[in-house]
C-alpha positions in Angstrom: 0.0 0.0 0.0 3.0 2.7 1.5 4.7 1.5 -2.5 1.4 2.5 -4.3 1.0 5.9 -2.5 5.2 6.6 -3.2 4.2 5.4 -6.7 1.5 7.9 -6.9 2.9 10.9 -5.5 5.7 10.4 -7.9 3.8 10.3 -11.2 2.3 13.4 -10.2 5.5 15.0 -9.7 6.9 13.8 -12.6 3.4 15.2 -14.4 4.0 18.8 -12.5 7.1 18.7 -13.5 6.2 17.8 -17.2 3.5 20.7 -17.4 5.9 23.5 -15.9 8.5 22.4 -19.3 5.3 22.8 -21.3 4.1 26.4 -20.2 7.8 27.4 -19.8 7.5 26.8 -24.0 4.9 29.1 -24.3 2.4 26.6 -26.3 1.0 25.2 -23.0 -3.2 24.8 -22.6 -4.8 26.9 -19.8 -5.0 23.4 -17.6 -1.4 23.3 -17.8 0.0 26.5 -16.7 -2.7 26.3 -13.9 -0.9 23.0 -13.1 2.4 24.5 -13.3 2.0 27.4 -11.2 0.6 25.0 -8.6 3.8 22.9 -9.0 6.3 25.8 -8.7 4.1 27.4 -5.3 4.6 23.7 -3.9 8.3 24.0 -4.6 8.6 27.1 -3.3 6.5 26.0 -0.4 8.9 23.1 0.3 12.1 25.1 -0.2 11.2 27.9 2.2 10.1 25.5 5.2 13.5 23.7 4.4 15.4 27.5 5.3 12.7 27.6 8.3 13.8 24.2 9.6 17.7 24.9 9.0 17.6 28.8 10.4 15.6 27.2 13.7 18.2 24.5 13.9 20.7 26.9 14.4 22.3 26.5 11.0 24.2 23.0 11.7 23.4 20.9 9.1 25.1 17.9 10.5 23.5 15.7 7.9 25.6 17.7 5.1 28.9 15.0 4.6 31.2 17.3 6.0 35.2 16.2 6.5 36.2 14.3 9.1 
């Protein structure tokens, strides 16, 4: 079930993604930019509660690979 939902939530990236290349052409249906507008506020969305979660943490990203 957790595979078919992942599966899901993938094609419809994957189709966000498809429909911002479209409008970004300029030959895109009305559906389409409304599709890719939706996709770049989610990506927007995402990135700024990434700086939110980063700038709380104090700025140590850990996580990052750095040398040892």
């Amino acid at each position: 079930m957790l595979v078919l939902m992942l599966s899901v939530v993938v094609l419809l990236v994957i189709g966000g993604c498809v429909c911002v290349f479209w409008a970004a052409r300029g030959d895109a249906p009305r559906w389409a930019r409304g599709v890719a507008k939706a996709t770049l506020l989610g990506s927007e969305l995402a990135r700024s509660s990434n700086r939110n979660s980063r700038s709380q943490n104090g700025g140590d990203d850990s996580s990052s690979g750095g040398t040892d």
